[in-house]
HTML snippet that shows the backbone in 3Dmol.js (N, CA, C, O; Angstrom):
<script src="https://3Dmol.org/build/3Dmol-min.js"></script>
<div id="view" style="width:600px;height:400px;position:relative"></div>
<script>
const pdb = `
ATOM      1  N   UNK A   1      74.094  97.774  75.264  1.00  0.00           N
ATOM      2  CA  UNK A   1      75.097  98.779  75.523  1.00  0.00           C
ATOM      3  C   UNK A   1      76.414  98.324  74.883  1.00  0.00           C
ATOM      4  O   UNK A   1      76.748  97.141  74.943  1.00  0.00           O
ATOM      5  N   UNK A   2      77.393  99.533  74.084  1.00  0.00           N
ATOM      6  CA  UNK A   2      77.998  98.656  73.403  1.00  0.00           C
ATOM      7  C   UNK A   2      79.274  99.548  74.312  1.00  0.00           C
ATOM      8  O   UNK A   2      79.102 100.606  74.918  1.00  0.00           O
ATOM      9  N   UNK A   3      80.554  98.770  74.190  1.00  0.00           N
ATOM     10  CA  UNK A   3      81.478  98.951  74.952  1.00  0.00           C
ATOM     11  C   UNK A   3      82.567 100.340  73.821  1.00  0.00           C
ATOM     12  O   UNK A   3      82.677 100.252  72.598  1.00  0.00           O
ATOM     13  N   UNK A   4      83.040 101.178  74.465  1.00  0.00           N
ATOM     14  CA  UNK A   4      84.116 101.852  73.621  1.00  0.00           C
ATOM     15  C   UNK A   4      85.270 101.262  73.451  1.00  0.00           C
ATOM     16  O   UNK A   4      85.852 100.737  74.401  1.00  0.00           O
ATOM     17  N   UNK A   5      85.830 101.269  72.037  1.00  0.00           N
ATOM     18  CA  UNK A   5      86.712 100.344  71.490  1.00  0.00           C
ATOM     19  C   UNK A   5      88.005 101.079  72.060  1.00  0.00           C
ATOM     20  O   UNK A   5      88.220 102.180  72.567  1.00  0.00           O
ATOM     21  N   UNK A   6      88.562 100.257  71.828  1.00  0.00           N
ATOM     22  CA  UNK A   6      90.359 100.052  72.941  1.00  0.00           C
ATOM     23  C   UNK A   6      91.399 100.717  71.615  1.00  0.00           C
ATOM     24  O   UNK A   6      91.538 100.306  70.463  1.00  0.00           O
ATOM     25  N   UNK A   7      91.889 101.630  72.162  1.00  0.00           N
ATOM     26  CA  UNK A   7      92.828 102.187  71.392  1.00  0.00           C
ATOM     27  C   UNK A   7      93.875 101.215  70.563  1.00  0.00           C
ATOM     28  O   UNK A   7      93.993 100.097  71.065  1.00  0.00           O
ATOM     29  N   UNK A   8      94.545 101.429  69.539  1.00  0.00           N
ATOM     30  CA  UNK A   8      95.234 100.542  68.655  1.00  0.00           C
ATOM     31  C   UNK A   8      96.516 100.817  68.896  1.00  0.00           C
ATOM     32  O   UNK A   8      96.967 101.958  68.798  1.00  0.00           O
ATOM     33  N   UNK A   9      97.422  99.483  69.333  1.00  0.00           N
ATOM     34  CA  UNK A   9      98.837  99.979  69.867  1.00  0.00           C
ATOM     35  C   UNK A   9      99.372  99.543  68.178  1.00  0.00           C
ATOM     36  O   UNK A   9      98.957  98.702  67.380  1.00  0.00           O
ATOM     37  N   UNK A  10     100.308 100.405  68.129  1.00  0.00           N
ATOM     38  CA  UNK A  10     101.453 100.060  66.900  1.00  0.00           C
ATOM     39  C   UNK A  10     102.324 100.205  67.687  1.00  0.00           C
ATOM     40  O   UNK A  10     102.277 100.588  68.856  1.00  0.00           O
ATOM     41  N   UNK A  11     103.534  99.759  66.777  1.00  0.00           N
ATOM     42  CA  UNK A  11     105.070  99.882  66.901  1.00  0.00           C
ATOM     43  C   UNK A  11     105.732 100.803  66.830  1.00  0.00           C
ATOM     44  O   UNK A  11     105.804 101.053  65.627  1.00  0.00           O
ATOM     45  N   UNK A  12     106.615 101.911  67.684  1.00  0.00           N
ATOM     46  CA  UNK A  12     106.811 103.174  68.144  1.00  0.00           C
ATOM     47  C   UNK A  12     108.296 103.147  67.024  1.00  0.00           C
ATOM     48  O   UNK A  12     109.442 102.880  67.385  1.00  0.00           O
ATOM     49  N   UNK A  13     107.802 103.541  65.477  1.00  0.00           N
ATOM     50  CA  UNK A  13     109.183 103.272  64.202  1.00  0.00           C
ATOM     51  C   UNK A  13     110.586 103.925  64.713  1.00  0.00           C
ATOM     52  O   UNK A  13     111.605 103.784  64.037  1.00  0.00           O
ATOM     53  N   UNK A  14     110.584 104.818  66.234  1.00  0.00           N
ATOM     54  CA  UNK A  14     112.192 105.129  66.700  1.00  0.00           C
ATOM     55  C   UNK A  14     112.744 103.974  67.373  1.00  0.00           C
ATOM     56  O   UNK A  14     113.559 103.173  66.915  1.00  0.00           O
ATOM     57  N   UNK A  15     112.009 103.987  68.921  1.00  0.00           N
ATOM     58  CA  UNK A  15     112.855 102.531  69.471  1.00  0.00           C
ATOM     59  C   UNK A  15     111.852 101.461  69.429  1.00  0.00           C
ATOM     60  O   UNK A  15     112.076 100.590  70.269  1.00  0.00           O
ATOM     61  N   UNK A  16     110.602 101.223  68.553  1.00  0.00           N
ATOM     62  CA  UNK A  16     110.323  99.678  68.387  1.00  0.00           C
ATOM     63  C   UNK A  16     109.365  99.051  69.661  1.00  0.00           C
ATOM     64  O   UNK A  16     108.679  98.030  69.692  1.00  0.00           O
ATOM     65  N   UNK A  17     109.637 100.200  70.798  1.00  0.00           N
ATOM     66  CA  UNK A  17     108.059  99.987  71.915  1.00  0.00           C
ATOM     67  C   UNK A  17     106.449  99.991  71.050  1.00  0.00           C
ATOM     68  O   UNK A  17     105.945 100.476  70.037  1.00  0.00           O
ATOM     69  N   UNK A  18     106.192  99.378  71.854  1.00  0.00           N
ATOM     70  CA  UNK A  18     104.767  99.606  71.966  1.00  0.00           C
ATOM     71  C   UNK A  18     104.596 101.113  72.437  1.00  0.00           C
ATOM     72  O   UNK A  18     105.364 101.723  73.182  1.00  0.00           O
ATOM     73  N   UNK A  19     102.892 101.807  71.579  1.00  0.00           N
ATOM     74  CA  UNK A  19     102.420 102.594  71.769  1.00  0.00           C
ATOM     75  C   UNK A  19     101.345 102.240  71.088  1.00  0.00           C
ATOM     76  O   UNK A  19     100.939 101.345  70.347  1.00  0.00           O
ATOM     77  N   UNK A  20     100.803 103.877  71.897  1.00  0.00           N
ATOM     78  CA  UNK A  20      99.047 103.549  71.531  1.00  0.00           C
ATOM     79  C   UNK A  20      98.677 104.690  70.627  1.00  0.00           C
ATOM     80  O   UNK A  20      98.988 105.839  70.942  1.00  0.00           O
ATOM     81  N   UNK A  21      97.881 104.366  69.269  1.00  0.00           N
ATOM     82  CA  UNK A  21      97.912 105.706  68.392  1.00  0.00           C
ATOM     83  C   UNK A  21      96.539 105.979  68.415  1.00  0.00           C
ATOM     84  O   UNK A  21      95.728 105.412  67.683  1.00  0.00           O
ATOM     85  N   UNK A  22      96.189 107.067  69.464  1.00  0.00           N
ATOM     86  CA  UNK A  22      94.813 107.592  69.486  1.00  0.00           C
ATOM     87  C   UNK A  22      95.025 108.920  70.202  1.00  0.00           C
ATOM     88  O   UNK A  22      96.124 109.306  70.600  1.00  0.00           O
ATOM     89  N   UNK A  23      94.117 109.447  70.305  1.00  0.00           N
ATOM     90  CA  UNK A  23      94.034 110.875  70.471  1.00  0.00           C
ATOM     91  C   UNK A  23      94.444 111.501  71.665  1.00  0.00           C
ATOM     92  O   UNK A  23      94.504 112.714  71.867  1.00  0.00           O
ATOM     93  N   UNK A  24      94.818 110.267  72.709  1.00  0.00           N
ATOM     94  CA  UNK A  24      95.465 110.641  73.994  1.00  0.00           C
ATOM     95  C   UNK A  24      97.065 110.417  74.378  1.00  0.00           C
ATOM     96  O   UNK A  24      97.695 110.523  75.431  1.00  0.00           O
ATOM     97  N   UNK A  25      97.445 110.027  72.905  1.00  0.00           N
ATOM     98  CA  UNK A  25      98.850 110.282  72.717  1.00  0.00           C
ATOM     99  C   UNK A  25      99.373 110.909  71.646  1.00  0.00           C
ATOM    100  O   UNK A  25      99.435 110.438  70.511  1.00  0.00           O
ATOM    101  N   UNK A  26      99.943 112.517  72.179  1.00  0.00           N
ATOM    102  CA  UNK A  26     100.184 113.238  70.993  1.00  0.00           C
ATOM    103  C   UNK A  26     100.857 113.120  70.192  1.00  0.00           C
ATOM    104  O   UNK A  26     100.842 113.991  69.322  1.00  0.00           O
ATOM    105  N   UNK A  27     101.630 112.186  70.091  1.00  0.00           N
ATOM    106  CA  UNK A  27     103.424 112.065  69.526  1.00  0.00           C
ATOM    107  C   UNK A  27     102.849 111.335  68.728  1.00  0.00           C
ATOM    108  O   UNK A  27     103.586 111.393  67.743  1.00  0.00           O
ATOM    109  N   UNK A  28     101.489 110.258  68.323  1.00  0.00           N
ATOM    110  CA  UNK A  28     101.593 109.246  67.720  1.00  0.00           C
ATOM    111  C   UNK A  28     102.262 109.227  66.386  1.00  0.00           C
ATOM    112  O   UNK A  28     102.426 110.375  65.973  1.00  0.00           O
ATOM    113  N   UNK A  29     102.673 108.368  65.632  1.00  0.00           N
ATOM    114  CA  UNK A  29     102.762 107.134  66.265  1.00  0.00           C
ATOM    115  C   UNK A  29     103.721 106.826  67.376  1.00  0.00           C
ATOM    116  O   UNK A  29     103.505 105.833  68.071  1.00  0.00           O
ATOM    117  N   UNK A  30     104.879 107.675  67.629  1.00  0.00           N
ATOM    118  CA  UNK A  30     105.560 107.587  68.448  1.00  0.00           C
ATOM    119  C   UNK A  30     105.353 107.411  70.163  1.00  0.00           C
ATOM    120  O   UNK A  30     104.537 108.019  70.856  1.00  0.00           O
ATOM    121  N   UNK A  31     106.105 106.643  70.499  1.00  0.00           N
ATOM    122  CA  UNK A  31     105.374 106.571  71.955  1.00  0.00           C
ATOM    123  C   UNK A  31     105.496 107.517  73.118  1.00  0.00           C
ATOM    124  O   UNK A  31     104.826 107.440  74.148  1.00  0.00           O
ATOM    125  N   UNK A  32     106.758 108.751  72.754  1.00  0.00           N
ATOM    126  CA  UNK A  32     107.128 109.539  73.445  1.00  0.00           C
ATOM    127  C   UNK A  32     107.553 110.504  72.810  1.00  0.00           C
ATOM    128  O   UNK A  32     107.727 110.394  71.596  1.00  0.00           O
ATOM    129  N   UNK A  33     107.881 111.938  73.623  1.00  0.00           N
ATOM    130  CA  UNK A  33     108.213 112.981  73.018  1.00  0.00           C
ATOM    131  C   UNK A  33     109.664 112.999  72.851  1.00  0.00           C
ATOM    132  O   UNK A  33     110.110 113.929  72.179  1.00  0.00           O
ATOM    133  N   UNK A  34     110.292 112.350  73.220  1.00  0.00           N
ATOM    134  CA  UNK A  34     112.424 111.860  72.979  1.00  0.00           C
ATOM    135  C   UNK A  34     112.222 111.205  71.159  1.00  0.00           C
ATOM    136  O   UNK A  34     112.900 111.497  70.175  1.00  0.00           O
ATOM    137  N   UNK A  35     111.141 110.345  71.260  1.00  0.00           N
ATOM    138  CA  UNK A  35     111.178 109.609  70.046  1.00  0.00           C
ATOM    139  C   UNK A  35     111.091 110.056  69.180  1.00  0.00           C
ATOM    140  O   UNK A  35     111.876 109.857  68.252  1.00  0.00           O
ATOM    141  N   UNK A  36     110.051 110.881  69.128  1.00  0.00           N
ATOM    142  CA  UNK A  36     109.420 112.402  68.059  1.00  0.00           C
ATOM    143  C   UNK A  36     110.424 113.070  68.107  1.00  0.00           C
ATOM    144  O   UNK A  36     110.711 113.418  66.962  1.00  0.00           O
ATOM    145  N   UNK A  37     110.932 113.341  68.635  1.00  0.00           N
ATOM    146  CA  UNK A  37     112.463 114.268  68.458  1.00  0.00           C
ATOM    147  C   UNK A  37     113.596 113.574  67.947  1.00  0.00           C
ATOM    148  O   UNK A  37     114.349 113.925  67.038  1.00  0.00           O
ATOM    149  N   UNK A  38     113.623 112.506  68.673  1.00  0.00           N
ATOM    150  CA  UNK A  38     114.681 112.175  67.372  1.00  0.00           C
ATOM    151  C   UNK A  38     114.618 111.659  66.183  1.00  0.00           C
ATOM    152  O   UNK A  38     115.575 111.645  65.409  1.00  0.00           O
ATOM    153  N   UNK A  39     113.418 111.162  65.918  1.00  0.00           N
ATOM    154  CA  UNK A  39     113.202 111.162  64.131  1.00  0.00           C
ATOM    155  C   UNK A  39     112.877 112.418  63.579  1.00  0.00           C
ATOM    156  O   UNK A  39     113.177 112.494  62.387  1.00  0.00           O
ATOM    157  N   UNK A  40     112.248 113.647  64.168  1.00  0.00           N
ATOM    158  CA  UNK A  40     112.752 114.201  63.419  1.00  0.00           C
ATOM    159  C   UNK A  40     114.456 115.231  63.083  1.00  0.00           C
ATOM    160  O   UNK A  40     114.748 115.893  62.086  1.00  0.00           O
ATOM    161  N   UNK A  41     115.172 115.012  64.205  1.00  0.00           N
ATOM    162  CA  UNK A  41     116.550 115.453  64.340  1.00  0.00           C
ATOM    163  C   UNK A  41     117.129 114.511  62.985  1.00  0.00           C
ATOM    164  O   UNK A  41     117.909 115.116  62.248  1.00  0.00           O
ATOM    165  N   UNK A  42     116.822 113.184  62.642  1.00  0.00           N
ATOM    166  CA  UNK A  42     117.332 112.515  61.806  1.00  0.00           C
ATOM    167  C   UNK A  42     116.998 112.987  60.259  1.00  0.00           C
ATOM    168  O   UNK A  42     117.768 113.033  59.300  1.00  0.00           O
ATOM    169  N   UNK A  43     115.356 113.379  60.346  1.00  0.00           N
ATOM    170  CA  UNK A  43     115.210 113.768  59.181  1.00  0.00           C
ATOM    171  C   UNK A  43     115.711 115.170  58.815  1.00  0.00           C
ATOM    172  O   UNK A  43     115.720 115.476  57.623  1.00  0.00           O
ATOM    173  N   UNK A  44     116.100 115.987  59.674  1.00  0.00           N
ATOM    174  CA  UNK A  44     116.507 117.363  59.713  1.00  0.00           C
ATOM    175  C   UNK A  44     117.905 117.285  59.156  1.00  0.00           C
ATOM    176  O   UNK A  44     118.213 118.083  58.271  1.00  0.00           O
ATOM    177  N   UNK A  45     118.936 116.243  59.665  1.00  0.00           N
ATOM    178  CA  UNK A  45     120.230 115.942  59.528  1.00  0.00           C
ATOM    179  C   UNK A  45     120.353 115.064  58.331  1.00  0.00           C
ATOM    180  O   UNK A  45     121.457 114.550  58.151  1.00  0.00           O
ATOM    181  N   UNK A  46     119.360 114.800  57.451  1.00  0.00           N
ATOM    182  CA  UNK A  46     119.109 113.999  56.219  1.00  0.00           C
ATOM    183  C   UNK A  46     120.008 112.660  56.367  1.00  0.00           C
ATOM    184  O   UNK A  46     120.888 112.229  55.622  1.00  0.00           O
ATOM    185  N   UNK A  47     119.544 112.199  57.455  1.00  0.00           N
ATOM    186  CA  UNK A  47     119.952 110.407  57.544  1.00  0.00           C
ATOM    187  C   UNK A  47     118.688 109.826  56.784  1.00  0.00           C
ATOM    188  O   UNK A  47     118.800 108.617  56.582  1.00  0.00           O
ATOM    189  N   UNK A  48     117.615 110.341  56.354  1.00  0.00           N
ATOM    190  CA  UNK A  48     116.537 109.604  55.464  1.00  0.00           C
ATOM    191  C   UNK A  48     116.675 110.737  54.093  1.00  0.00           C
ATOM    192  O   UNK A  48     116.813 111.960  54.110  1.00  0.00           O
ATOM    193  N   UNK A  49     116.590 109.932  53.125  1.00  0.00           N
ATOM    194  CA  UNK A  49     116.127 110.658  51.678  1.00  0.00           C
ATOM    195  C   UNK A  49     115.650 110.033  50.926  1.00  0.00           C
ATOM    196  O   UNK A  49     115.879 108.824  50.880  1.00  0.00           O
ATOM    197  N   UNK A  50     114.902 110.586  50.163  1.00  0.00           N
ATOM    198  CA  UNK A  50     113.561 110.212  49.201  1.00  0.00           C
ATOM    199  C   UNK A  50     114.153 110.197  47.940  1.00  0.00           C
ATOM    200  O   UNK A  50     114.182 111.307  47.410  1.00  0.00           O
ATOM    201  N   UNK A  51     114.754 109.054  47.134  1.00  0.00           N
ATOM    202  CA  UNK A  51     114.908 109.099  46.088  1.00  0.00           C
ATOM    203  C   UNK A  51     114.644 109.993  44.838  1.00  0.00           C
ATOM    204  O   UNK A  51     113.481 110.395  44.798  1.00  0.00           O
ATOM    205  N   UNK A  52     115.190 110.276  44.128  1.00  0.00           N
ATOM    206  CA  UNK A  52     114.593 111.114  43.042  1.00  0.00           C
ATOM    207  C   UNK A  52     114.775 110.095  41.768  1.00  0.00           C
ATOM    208  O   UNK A  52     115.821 109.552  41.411  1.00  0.00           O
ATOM    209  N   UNK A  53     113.592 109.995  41.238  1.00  0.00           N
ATOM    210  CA  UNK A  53     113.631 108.719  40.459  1.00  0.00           C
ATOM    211  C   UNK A  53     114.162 109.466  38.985  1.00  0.00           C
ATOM    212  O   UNK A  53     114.947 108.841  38.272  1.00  0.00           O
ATOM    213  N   UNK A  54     113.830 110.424  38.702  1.00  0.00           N
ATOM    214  CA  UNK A  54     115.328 111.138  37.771  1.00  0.00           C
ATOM    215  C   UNK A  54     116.594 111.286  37.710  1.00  0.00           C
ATOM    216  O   UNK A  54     117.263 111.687  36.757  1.00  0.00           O
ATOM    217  N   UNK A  55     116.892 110.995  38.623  1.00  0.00           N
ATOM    218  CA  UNK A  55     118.364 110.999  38.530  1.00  0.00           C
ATOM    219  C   UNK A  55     118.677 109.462  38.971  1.00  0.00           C
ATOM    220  O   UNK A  55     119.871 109.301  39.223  1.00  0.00           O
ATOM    221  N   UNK A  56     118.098 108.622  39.078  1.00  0.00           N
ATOM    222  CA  UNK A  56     118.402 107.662  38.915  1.00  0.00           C
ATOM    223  C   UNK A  56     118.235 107.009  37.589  1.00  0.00           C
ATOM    224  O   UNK A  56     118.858 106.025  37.190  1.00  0.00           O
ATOM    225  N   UNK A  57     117.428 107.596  37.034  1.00  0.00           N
ATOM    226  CA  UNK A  57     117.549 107.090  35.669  1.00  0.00           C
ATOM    227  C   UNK A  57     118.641 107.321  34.665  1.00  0.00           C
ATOM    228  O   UNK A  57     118.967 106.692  33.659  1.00  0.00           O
ATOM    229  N   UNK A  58     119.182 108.572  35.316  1.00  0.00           N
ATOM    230  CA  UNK A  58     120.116 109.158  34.338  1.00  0.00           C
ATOM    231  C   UNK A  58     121.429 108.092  34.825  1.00  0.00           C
ATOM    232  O   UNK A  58     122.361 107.895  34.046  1.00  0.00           O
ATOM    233  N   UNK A  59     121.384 107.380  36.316  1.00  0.00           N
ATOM    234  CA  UNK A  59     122.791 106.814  36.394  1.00  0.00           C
ATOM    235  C   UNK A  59     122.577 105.668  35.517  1.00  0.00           C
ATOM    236  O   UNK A  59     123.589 105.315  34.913  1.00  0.00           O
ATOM    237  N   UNK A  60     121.393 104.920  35.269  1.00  0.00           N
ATOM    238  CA  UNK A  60     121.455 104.039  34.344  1.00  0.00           C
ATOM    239  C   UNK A  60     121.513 103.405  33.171  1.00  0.00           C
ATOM    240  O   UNK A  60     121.566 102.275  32.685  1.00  0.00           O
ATOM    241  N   UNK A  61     121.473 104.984  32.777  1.00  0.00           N
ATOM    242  CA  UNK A  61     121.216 105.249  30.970  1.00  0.00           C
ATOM    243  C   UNK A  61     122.607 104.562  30.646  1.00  0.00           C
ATOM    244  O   UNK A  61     123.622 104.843  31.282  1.00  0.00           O
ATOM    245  N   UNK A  62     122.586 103.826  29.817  1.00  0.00           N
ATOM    246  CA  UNK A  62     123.732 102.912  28.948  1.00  0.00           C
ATOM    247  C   UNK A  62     124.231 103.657  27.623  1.00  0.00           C
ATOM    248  O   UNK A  62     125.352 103.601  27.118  1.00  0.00           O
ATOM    249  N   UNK A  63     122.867 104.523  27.101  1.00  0.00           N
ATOM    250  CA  UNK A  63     123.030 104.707  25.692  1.00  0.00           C
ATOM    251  C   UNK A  63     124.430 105.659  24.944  1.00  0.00           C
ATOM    252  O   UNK A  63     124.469 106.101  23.796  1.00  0.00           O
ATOM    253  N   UNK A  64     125.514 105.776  26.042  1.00  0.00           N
ATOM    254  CA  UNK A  64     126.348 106.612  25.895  1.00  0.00           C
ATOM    255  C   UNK A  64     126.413 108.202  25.682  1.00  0.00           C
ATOM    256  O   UNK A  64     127.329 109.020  25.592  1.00  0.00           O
ATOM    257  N   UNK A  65     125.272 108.248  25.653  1.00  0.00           N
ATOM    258  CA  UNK A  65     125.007 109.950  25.683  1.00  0.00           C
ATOM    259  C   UNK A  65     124.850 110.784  26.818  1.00  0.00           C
ATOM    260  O   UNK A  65     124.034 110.560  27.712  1.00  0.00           O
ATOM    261  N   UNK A  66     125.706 111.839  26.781  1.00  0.00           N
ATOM    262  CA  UNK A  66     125.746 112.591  28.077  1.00  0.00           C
ATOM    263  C   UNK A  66     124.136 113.444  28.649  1.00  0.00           C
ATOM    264  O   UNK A  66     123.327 114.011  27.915  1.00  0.00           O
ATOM    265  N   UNK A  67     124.090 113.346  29.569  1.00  0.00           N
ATOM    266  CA  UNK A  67     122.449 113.503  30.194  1.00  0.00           C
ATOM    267  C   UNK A  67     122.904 114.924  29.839  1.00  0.00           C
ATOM    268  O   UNK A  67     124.016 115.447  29.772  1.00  0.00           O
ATOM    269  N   UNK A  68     121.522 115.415  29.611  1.00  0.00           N
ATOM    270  CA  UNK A  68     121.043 116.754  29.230  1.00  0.00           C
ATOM    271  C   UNK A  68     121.080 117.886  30.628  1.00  0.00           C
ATOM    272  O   UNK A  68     120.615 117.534  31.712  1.00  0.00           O
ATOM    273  N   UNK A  69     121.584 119.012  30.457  1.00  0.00           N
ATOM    274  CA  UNK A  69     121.509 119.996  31.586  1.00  0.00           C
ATOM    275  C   UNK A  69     120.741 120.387  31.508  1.00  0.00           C
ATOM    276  O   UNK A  69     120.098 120.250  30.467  1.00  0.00           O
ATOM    277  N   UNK A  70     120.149 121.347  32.832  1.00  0.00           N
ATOM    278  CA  UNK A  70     119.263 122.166  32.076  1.00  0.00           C
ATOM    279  C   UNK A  70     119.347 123.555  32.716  1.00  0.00           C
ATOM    280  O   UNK A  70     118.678 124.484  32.265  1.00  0.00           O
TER     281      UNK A  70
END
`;
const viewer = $3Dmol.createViewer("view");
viewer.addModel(pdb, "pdb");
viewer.setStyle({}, {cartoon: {color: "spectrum"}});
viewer.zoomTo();
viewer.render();
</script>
């Protein structure tokens, strides 16, 4: 008889608790529904952004030429 395996706790990425990410916690990975809300209130309020690796290229261009509009 084999035993059912034990849910997998991670690290809850708002406040850093423990939680358990399996199917009897909906928020996962988050450990609560405050937590889930406020990451996404943060991402809503764009305290996180995803680089755009184009326009970073353009701040680095040296070659003296003005970047192209479009």
């Amino acid at each position: 008889m084999t035993t059912p395996a034990k849910p997998r706790r991670v690290r809850c990425p708002a406040c850093g608790g423990s939680s358990e990410y399996g199917e009897a916690n909906p928020w996962r990975p988050f450990c609560c529904e405050r937590c889930k809300n406020h990451d996404f209130g943060a991402w809503a309020s764009e305290h996180y952004r995803v680089a755009d690796p184009a326009a970073a290229g353009q701040l680095d261009d040296d070659s003296g030429e003005a970047p192209l509009r479009h």
